[in-house]
C-alpha positions in Angstrom: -67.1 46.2 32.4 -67.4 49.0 34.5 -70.6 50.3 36.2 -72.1 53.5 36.9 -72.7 53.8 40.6 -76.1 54.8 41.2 -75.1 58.2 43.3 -72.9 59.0 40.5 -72.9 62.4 38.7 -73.0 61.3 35.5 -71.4 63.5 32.6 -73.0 62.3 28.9 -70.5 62.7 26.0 -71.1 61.9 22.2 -68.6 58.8 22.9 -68.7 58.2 26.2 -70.4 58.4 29.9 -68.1 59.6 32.5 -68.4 60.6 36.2 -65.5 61.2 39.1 -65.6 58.6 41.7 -64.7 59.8 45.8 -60.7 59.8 45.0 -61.3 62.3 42.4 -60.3 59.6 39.6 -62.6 60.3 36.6 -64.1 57.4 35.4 -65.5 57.0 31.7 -67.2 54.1 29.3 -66.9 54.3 26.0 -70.4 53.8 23.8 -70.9 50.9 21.5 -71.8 52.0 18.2 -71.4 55.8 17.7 -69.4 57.5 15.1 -66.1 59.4 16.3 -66.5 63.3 16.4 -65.2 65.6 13.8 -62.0 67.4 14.8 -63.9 70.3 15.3 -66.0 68.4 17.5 -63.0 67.1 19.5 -61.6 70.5 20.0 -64.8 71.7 21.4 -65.6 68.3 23.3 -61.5 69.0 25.0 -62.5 72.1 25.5 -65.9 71.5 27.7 -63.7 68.9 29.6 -61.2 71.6 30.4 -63.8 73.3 32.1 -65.0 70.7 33.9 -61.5 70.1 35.2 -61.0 73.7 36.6 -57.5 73.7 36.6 -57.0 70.3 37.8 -54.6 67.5 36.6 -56.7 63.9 36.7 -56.0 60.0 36.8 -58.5 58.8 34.5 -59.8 54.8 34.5 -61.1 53.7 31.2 -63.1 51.3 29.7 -62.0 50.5 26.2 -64.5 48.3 25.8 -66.5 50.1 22.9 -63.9 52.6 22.1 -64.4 53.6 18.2 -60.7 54.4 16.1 -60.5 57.5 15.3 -58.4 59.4 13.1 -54.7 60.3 13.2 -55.4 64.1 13.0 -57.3 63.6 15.9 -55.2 61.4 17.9 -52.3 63.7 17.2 -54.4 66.7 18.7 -55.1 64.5 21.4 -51.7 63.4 22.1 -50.9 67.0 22.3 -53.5 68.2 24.9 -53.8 65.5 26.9 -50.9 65.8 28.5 -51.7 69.6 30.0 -54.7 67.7 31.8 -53.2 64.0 33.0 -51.4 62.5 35.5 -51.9 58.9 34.8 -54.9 56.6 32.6 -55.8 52.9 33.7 -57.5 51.2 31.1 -59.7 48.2 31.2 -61.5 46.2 28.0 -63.5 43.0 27.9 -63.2 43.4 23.8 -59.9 42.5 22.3 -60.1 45.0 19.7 -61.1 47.5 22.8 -57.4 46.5 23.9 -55.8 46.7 20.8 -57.1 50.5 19.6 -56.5 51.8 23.3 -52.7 50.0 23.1 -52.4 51.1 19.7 -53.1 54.7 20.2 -50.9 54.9 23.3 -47.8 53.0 21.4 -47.8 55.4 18.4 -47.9 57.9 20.6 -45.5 58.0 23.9 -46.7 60.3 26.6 -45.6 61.8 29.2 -48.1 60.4 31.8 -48.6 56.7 32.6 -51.1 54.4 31.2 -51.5 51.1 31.8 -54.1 48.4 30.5 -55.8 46.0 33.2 -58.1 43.0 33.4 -60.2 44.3 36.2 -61.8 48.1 37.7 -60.2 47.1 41.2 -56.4 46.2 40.1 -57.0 49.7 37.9 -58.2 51.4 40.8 -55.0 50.4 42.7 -52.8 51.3 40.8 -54.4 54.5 39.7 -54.0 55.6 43.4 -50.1 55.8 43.5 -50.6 59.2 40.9 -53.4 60.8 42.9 
């Protein structure tokens, strides 16, 4: 659904491509077909995004599309650092099953930022701009 503007930074990630658009909302795609990351993995994947945040609390605008399930020990570390980083996630997905594992993760686990899943980038965008 979404696409990679073509003066994008891009950033590659085992799961995902992600880049920060002009408002400073990070944007990221999740790959069809890859295996989720260890824990291990995660925690050092979190940790690489933490540095590429420099201190900053994010809104985030996701597409679900090709998001993998992964497991509860890693949604639960997730869930916990997450919220240190931020402020609010849009999601979008063209796949149903995209919808249900984002919905899914976010239900079993409340947060303390807002998320919220969409049918489009633009009505995303929108309302992504209200946390910036």
């Amino acid at each position: 659904m979404l696409k990679i503007p073509d003066n994008a930074k891009i950033r590659e990630w085992p799961t995902s491509t992600s880049w920060f658009d002009e408002d400073g909302i990070l944007y990221s795609i999740s790959k069809k077909g890859v295996e989720p990351p260890s824990l291990e993995d995660t925690k050092k994947l979190l940790e690489e995004f933490k540095k590429m945040l420099d201190g900053k609390k994010i809104c985030m605008l996701l597409d679900v599309t090709h998001t993998v399930e992964s497991s509860r020990e890693i949604r639960d570390y997730v869930a916990e650092e997450f919220p240190k980083y931020v402020k609010a996630i849009a999601m979008i997905s063209d796949s149903a099953l995209g919808k249900m594992l984002a919905n899914l993760f976010f239900t079993l686990k409340t947060q303390p930022y807002t998320t919220k899943m969409f049918s489009n980038e633009q009505d995303a965008k929108d309302w992504l701009k209200q946390y910036l």
